[in-house]
C-alpha positions in Angstrom: 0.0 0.0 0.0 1.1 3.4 -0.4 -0.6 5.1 2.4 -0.7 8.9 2.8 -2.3 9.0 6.1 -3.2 8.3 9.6 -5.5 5.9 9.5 -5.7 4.9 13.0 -6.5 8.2 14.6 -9.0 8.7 12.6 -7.4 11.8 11.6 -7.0 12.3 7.8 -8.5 9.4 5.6 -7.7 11.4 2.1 -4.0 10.2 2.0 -4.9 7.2 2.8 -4.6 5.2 -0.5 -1.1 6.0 -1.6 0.3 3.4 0.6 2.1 0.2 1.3 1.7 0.5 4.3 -0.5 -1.3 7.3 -2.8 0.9 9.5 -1.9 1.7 12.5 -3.9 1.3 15.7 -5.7 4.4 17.7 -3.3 6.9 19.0 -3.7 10.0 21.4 -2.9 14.2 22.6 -0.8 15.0 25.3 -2.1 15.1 28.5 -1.4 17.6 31.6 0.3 16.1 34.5 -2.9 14.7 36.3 -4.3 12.2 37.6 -7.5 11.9 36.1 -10.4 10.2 37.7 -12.0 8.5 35.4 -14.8 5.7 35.9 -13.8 2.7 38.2 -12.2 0.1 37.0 -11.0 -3.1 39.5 -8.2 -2.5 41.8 -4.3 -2.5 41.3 -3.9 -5.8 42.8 -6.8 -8.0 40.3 -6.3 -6.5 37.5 -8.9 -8.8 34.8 -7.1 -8.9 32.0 -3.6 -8.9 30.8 -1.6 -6.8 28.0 1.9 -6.5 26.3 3.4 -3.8 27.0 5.7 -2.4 23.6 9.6 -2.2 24.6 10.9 0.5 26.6 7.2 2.1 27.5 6.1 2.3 31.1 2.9 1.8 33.3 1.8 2.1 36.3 -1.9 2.6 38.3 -3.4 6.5 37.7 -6.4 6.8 40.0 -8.5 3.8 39.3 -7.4 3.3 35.6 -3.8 2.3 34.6 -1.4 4.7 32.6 1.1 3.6 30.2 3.9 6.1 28.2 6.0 5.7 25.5 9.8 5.8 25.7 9.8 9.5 25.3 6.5 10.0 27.9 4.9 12.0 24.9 2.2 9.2 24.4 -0.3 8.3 26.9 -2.9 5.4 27.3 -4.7 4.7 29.9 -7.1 1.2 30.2 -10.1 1.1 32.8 -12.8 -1.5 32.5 -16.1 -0.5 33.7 -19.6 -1.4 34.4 -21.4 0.4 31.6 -23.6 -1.1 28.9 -23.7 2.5 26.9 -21.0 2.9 24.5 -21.4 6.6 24.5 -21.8 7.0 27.6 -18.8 5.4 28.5 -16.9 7.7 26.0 -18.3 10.4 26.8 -17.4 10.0 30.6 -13.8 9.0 29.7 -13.4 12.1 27.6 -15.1 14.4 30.8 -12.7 12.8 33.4 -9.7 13.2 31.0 -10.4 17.0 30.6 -10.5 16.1 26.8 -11.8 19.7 24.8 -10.4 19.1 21.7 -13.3 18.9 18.7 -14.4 15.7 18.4 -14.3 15.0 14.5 -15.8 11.2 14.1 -17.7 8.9 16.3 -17.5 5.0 14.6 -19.4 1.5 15.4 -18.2 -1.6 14.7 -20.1 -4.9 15.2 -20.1 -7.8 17.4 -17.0 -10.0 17.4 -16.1 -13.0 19.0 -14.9 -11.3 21.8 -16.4 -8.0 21.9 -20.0 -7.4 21.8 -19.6 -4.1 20.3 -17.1 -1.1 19.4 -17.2 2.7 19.4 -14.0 4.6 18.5 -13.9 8.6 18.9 -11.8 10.8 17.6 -10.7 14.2 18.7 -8.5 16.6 17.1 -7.2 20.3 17.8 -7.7 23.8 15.2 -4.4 23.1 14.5 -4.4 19.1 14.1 -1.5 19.6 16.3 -2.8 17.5 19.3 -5.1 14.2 18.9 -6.6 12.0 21.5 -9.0 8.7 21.0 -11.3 7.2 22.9 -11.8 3.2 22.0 -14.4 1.3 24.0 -15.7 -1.9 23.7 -18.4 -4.0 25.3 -18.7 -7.0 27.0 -22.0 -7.9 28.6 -23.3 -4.7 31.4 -18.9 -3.7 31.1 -16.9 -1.8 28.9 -13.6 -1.8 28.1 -12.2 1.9 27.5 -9.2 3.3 26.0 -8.0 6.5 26.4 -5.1 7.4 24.0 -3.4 11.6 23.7 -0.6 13.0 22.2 1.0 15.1 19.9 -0.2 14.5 16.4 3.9 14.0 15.6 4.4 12.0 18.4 1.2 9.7 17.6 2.5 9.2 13.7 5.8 8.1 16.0 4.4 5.6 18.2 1.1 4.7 16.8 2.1 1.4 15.8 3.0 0.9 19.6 0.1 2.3 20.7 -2.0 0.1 18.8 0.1 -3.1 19.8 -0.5 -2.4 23.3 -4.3 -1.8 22.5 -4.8 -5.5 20.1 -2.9 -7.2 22.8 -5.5 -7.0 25.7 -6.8 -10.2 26.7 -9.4 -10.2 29.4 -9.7 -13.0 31.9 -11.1 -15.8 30.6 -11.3 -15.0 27.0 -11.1 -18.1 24.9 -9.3 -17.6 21.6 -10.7 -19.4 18.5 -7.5 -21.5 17.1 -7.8 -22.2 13.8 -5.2 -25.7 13.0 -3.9 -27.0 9.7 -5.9 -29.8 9.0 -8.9 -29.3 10.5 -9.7 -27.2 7.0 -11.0 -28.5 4.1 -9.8 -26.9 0.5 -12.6 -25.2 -1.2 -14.3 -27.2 -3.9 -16.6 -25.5 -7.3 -19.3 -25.1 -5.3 -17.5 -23.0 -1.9 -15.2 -21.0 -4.5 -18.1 -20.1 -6.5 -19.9 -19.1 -2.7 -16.6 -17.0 -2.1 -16.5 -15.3 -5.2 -20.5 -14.8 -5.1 -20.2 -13.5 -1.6 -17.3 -10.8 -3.2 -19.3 -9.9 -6.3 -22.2 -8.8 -3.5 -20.1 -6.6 -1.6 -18.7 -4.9 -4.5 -22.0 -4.0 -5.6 -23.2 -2.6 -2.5 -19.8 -0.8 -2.1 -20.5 0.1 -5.7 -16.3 -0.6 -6.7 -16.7 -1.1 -10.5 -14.4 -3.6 -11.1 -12.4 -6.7 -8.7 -10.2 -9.0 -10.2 -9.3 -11.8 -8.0 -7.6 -15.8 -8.1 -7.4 -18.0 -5.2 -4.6 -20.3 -5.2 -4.9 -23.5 -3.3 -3.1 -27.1 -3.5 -1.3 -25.7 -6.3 -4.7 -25.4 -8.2 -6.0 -21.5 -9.5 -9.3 -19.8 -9.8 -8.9 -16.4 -11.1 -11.6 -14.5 -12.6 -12.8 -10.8 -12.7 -16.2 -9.0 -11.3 -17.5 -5.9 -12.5 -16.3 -3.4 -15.1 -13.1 -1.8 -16.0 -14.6 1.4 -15.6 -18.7 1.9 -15.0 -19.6 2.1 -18.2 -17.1 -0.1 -19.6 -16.2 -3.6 -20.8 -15.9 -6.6 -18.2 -12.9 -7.1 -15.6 -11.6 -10.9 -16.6 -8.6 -12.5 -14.8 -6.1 -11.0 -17.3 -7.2 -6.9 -16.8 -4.6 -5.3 -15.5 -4.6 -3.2 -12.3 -2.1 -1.4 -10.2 -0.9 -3.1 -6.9 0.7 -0.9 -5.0 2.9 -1.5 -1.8 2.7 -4.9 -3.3 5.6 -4.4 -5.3 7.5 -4.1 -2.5 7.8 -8.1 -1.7 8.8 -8.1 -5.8 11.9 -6.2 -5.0 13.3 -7.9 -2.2 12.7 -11.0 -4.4 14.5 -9.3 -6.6 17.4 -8.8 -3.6 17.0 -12.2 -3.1 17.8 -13.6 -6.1 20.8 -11.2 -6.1 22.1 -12.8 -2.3 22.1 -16.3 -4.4 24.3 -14.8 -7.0 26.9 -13.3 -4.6 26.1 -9.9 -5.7 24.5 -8.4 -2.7 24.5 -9.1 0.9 21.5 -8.6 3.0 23.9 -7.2 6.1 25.9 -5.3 3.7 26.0 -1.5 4.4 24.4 0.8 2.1 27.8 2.8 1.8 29.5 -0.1 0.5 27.1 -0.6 -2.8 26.4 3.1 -2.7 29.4 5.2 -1.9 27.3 8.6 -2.5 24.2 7.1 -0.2 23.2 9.8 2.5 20.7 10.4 5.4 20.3 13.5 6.8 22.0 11.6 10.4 25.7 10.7 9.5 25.2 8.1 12.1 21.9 6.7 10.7 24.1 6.9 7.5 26.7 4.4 8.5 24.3 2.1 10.5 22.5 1.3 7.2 22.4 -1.9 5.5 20.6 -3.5 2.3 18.1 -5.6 4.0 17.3 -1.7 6.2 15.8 -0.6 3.0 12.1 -2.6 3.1 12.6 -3.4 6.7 10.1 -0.6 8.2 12.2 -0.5 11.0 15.1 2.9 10.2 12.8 5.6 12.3 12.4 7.3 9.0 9.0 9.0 9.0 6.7 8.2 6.6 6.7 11.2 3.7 4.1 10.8 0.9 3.2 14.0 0.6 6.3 14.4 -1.5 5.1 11.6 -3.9 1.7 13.6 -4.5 2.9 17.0 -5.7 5.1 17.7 -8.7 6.1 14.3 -9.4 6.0 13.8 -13.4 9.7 13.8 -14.5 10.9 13.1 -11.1 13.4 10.1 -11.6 15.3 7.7 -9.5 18.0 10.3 -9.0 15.3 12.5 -7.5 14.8 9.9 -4.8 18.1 9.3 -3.3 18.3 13.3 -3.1 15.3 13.4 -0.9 15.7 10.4 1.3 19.2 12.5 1.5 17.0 15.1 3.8 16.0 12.9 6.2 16.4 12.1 9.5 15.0 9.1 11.9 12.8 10.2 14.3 12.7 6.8 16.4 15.7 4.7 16.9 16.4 1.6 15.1 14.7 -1.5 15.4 12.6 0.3 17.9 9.5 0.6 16.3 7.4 0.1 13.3 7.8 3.7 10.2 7.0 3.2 6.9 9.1 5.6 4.1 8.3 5.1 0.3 11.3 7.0 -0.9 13.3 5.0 1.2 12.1 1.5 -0.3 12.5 3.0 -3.2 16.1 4.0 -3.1 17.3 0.3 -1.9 14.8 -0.9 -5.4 17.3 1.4 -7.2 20.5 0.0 -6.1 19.2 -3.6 -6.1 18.8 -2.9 -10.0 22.5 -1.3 -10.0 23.9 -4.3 -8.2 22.4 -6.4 -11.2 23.9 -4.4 -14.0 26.3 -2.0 -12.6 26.5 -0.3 -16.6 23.1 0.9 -16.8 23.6 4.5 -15.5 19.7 5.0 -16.0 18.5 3.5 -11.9 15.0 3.0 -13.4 15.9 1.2 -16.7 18.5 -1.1 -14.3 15.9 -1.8 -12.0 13.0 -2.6 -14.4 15.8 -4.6 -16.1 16.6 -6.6 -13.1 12.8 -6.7 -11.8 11.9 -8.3 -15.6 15.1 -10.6 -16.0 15.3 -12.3 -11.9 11.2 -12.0 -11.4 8.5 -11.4 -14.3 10.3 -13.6 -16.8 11.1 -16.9 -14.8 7.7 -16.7 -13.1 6.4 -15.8 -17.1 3.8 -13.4 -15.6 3.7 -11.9 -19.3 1.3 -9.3 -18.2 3.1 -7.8 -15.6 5.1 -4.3 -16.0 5.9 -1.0 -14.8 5.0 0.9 -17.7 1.7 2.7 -17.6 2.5 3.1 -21.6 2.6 -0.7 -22.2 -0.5 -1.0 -20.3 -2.4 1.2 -22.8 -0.9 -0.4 -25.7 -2.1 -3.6 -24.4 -5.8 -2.3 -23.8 -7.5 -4.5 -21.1 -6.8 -2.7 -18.0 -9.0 -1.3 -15.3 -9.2 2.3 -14.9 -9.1 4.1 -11.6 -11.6 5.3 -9.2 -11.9 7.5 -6.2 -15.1 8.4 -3.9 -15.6 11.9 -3.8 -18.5 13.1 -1.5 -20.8 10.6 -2.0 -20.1 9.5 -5.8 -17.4 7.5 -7.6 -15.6 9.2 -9.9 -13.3 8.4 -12.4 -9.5 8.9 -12.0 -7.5 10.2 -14.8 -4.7 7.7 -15.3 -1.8 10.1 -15.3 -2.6 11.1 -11.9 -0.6 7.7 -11.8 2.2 8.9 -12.6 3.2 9.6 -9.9 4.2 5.7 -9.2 7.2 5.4 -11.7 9.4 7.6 -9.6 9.6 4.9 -6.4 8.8 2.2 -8.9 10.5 -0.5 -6.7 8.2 0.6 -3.6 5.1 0.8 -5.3 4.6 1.2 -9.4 3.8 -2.4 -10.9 0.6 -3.4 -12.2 -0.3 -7.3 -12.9 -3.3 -9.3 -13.1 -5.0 -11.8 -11.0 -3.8 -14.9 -13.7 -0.1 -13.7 -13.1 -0.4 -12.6 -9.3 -1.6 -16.5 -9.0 1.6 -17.4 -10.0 4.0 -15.0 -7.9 1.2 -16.5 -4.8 2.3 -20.3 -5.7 6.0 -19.1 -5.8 5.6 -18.1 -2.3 4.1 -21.6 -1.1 6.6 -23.7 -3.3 9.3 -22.1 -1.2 11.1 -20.2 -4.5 10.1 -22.9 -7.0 8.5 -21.4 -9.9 6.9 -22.9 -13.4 10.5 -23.2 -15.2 12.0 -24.2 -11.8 13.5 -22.8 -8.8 13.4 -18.9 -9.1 15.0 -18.3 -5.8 16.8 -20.2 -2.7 14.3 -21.2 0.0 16.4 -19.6 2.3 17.3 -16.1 0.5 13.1 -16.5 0.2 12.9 -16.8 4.0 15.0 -14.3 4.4 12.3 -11.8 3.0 9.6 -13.7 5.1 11.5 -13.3 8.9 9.8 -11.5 11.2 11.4 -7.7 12.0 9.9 -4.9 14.0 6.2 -5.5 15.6 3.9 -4.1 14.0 1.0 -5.2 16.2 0.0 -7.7 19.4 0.3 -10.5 16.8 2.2 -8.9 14.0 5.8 -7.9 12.8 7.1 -6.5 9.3 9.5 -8.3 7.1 11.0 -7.3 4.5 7.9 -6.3 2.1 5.6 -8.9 3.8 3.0 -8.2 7.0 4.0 -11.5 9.1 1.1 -12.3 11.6 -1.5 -15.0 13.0 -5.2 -15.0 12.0 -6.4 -17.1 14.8 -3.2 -19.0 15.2 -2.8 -19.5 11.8 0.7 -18.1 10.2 -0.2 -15.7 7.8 2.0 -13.4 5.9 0.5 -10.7 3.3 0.3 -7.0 1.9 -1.8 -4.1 0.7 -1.2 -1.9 -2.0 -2.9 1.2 -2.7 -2.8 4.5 -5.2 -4.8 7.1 -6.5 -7.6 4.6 -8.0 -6.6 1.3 -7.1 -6.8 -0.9 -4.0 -5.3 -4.2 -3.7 -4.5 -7.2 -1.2 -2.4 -10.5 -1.1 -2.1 -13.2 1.5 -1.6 -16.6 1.5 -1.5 -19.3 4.3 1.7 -21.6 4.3 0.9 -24.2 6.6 -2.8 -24.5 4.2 -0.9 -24.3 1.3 -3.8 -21.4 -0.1 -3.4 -17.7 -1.1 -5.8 -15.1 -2.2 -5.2 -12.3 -4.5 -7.6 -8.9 -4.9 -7.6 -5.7 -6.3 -10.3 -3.2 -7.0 -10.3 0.4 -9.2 -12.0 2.0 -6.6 -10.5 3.7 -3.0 -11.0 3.5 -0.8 -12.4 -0.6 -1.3 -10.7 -1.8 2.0 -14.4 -3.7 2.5 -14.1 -5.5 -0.4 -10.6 -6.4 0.5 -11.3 -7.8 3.8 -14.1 -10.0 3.0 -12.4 -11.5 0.3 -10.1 -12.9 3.0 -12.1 -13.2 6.1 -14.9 -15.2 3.9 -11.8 -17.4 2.8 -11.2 -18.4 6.2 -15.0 -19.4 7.0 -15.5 -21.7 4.2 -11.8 -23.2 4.9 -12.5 -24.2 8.6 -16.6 -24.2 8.7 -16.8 -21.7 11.1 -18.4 -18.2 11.8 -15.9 -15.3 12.2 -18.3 -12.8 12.1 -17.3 -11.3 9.0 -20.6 -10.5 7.1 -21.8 -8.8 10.3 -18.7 -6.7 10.1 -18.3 -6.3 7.1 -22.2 -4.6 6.5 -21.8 -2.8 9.7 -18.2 -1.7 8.3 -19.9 -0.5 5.1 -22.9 1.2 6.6 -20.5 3.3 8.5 -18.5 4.4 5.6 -21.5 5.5 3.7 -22.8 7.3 7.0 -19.1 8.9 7.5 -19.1 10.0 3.9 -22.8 11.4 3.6 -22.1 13.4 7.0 -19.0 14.9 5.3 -21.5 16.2 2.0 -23.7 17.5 4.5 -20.9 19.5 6.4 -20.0 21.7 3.4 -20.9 24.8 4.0 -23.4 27.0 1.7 -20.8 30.0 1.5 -17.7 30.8 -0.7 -14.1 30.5 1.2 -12.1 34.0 1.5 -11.6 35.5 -2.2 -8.2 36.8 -0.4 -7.1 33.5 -1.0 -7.0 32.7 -4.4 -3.7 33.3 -6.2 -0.2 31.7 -7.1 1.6 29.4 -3.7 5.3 28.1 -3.6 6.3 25.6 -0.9 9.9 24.8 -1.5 9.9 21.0 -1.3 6.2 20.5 -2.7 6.2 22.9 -5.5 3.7 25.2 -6.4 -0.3 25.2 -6.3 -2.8 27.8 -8.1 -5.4 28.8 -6.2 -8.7 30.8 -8.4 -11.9 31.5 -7.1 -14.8 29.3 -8.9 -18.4 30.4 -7.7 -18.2 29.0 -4.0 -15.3 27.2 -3.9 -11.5 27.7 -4.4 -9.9 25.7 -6.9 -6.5 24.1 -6.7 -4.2 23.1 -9.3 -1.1 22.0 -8.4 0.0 20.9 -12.0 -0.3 16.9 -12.0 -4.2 17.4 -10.6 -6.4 19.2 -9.4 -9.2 19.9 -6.2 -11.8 22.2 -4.8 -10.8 24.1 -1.4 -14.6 24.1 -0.1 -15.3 25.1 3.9 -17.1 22.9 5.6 -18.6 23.2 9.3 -17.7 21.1 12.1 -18.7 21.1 15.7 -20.2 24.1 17.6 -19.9 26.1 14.1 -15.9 25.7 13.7 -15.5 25.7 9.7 -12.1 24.8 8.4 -11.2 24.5 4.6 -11.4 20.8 3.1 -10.0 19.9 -0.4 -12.9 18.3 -2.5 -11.5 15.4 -5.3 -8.2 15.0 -6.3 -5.2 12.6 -4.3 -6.3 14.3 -1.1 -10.0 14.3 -1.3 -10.9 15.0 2.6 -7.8 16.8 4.1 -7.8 19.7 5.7 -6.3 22.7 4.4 -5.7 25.4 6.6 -4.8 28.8 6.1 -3.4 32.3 7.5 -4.5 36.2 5.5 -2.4 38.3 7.7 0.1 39.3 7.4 -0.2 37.7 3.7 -1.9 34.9 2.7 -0.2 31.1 3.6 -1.8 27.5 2.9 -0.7 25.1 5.0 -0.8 21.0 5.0 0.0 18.6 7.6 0.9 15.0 7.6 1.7 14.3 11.0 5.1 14.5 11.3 5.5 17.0 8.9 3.9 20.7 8.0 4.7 22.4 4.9 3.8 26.1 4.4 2.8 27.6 0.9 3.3 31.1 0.8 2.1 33.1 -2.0 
């Protein structure tokens, strides 16, 4: 996935798409040095339930609730389990007893579980979007179990990861996990793959996606086929229409590495420096500590960036990319904690492609060289590529989609183009016939249709559990590695401007599943495709159409609420005129009746103000890469636009 955005705070959900990334649980805003007194929970000494706490944070008893603190003591939690049926009540007393007064900007359900009876997640933000808190509660029978989560918008994009580790890993006494065992599942026969794809096809409709494409892989056997349209009013999706896949390049290119570990020309432990001489961080010392396998490992403390990919990116080459990850810095140690970079995946893409042909000056003609030669070829997924021109040539590919308000709306394909430039982190598109065929290279252990492709233990290498990303999740290098009810399970997202995507596969079942939509955001889609796998595979009920319609109903509630908040008025004429940040570029800004448009070049949006809470109104960009984020401004003493994306603010000035 390439993901531009907090997803967990509920914060901004327009960047969310341009990802690789996994979400990251609920996070917080920094608290005063209190001790809050928030609804009774049981005392110090029998406490029901237990929890992980992340490495190096603290806890300790606050009142009758428990505190715990990252590291650095900027991010605070704080667990209490009380006797309260109402979900909203119980929020709404946590946030009273926690002195929260920040706006609160969503209020979420989720359904039944089976553990929790029921979910409610708020979100609160400041004017600024400097400071964030979260309230998570969930039921069980006449309790609830509450979280309380604050801190600094940077410091939550820091530690969210953590903070959502210590949140998923909560186990309350007596709570009985369903296990789910290799062979007690049975491999799904015409009639339960056709139910699988049936149920799929119903949630794309309701979602209204326009087009899935989709192959399960299972005792070395494939069903692919497509569902829907290539665009709404277009020809059929079949199991050879291409689509973008994102973050899912990622486990391509340390394939790709790993191919070049077999052939001596690359060591995973070797430093950067040493296959890159000219390789710079911002940190000299982060410099030197670098390696090659440090590139897709999530695990440097460099921040995620996107923003950078969604402004000014046609013409930006490979070159470009080293010059930028040259800027920064880690803002968490290594190995400490769970950052995603795109630029930074990128970059090691690059030099895996030099390492394979050291003469080819060109980084992106080396890597799609090497990417071709070591992956596409010897796995003859014929339809795969990085070039959006060979894609049109070839003429059966889905085009993208993006919700804006209410309504799907086409996406212009060069929007796209902003993938080429971190290529090796996020720029290939395939099809669900060939992504069958990387899935059963996965569960053959390197062995692909002409033979072995890869050592099983150069493939491994890829597949080895790194940083935590969750209670029962780490990052490898390019793969998610975590257990879905006990079962090992190791997968990916992938998303862009248009296209949503997901691949997992089970090792120990010998079974993988492969999705992508041309609609985001389509995450519903994505997750009953594999949660309904798991059902007909065992014969049991996870719940998943209950969450999945209570998931959707949500979304369309979230997203009609946001219509309804625009505001009947034009934003400040003093605006419009020419803006220059200097690392994203410039950005137009003309009046157009009763809303500000922006053109920044590559695309374009509406700046329209909407109304919030006790009549606050803020400016919110309307379609484009960023439908849904908030743009806020200064007119005196001249007029500034400014963006955030947690750890980062950029300033245009006019």
């Amino acid at each position: 996935m390439l993901q531009l955005g907090r997803t967990i705070l509920g914060g901004l959900t327009a960047l969310s798409m341009i990802s690789c990334a996994p979400a990251t649980p609920p996070a917080p805003a920094p608290a005063a040095p209190q001790t809050p007194t928030a609804p009774a929970s049981a005392p110090e000494a029998a406490k029901p339930y237990t929890i992980e706490l992340p490495s190096g944070w603290t806890r300790g008893p606050s009142g009758k609730e428990e505190r715990f603190a990252d590291p650095d003591g900027t991010v605070e939690v704080f667990l209490a389990i009380v006797e309260q049926d109402d979900l909203d009540r119980a929020i709404d007393d946590a946030a009273t007893a926690h002195g929260i007064t920040l706006e609160e900007r969503s209020r979420t359900s989720s359904a039944a579980g089976l553990v929790y009876d029921g979910s409610r997640v708020a979100t609160y933000m400041s004017d600024d979007e400097s400071e964030l808190a979260q309230i998570i509660a969930h039921s069980k029978g006449a309790t609830a179990v509450v979280f309380v989560i604050r801190g600094k918008t940077k410091d939550l994009s820091r530690r969210g990861a953590e903070a959502g580790q210590l949140v998923e890993s909560l186990k309350l006494a007596g709570q009985e996990a369903l296990v789910l065992k290799p062979g007690d599942h049975h491999l799904l026969d015409r009639a339960a793959r056709d139910t699988l794809f049936a149920y799929v096809e119903s949630i794309r409709q309701v979602t209204e996606v326009p087009g899935v494409t989709m192959a399960l892989v299972q005792g070395g056997e494939i069903d692919a086929r497509g569902l829907g349209l290539r665009r709404a009013d277009g020809k059929p999706v079949d199991a050879d229409t291409q689509f973008m896949i994102g973050s899912i390049t990622k486990s391509f290119s340390t394939l790709l590495m790993a191919t070049l570990v077999d052939d001596g020309k690359m060591r995973w432990d070797a430093p950067v420096t040493e296959m890159w001489p000219s390789f710079r961080l911002a940190d000299p010392e982060a410099t030197k500590a670098l390696r090659m396998d440090h590139f897709f490992c999530a695990c440097t403390g460099l921040p995620r960036n996107d923003l950078e990919l969604v402004f000014q990116y046609r013409g930006v080459n490979a070159d470009a990319q080293f010059a930028r990850v040259a800027k920064l810095a880690p803002t968490t140690g290594f190995d400490e904690t769970f950052q995603y970079n795109n630029q930074l995946t990128a970059v090691g893409g690059y030099i895996a492609g030099h390492a394979h042909d050291p003469q080819q000056k060109d980084l992106s003609k080396a890597y799609e060289a090497a990417l071709t030669k070591r992956v596409l070829e010897p796995l003859e997924m014929t339809s795969s590529t990085l070039s959006i021109a060979a894609v049109e040539r070839r003429n059966n590919y889905a085009e993208p989609h993006r919700v804006v308000g209410t309504e799907t709306e086409r996406v212009d394909l060069r929007e796209e183009e902003f993938a080429p430039s971190i290529a090796p982190a996020g720029g290939l598109w395939s099809t669900a016939r060939d992504m069958a065929k990387y899935v059963q290279l996965q569960l053959r252990h390197g062995v692909g249709p002409k033979g072995r492709v890869v050592s099983a233990e150069s493939l491994a290498r890829t597949q080895t559990p790194g940083v935590k990303i969750g209670a029962d999740s780490h990052y490898g290098l390019g793969w998610i590695l975590s257990s879905s009810h006990g079962l090992r399970t190791i997968s990916h997202g992938g998303g862009t401007f248009g296209f949503g995507s997901q691949l997992v596969f089970f090792p120990d079942l010998d079974v993988g599943l492969f999705i992508s939509g041309n609609r985001i955001p389509d995450g519903n889609v994505l997750r009953a495709a594999e949660g309904r796998l798991l059902e007909l595979l065992f014969g049991v009920d996870l719940k998943v159409r209950d969450k999945i319609e209570t998931a959707i109903a949500e979304r369309k509630r979230l997203f009609a609420e946001g219509v309804a908040k625009i505001a009947d008025e034009a934003p400040p004429a003093a605006l419009a005129g020419r803006y220059r940040n200097e690392v994203l570029g410039e950005l137009n800004a003309e009046v157009q009746g009763r809303r500000l448009r922006i053109d920044v070049g590559e695309w374009k949006a509406f700046l329209v103000p909407v109304v919030e809470s006790e009549g606050k109104q803020r400016l919110r960009l309307l379609g484009g890469p960023l439908d849904g984020l908030v743009m806020r401004y200064e007119l005196t003493p001249k007029p500034v636009l400014l963006l955030s994306d947690g750890q980062h603010e950029f300033r245009f000035e006019r």
